[in-house]
N, C-alpha and C positions, 0 to 999 in steps of 0.2 A: 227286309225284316219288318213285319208289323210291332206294334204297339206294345200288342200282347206279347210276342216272345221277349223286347224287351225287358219288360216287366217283371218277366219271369225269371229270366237271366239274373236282375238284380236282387228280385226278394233271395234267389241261389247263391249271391256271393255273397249278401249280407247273412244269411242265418249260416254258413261254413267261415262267415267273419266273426259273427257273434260265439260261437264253441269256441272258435279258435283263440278271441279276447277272453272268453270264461278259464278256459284249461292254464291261461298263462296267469290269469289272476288266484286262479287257486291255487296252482305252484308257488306262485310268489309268497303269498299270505298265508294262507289255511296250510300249507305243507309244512312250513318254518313253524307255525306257532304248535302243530300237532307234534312234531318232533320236538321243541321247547319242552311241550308238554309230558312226553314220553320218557325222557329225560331226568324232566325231575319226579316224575313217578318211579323209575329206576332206580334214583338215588334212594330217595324215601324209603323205598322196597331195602334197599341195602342197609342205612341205618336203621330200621326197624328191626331187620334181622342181626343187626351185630349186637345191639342193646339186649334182645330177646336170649340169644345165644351168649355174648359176654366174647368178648377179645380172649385169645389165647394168652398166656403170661410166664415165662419161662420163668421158673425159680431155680435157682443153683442151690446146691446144699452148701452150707459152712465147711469150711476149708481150714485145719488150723496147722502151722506150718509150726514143727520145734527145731529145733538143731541150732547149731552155731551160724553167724554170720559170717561168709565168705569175705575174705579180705583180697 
């Protein structure tokens, strides 16, 4: 094996090392903090919407009860 094949070999497991160190770093970092992110835009998106909208609110009507008390 000459010089040159070595050469070559190496700059080939270093740039298939170097993707390989990037894909894990992005995973790691840039994945978690976009999902963070997504997240609380989601929320956001949901309180915006309830506020805009208003909470449902059950009212009962009055109820008025006569008769005698059961003993």
């Amino acid at each position: 094996m000459d010089s040159q094949t070595l050469l070559t070999a190496a700059r080939r497991w270093r740039a298939e090392h170097m993707i390989k160190s990037y894909v894990h770093r992005f995973s790691d970092s840039w994945l978690h903090s976009a999902l963070m992110i997504a997240v609380v835009v989601v929320a956001t998106i949901a309180m915006v919407k309830a506020i805009e909208v208003g909470v449902t609110v059950l009212q009962l009507d009055k109820v008025v009860v006569t008769g005698q008390p059961s003993r």
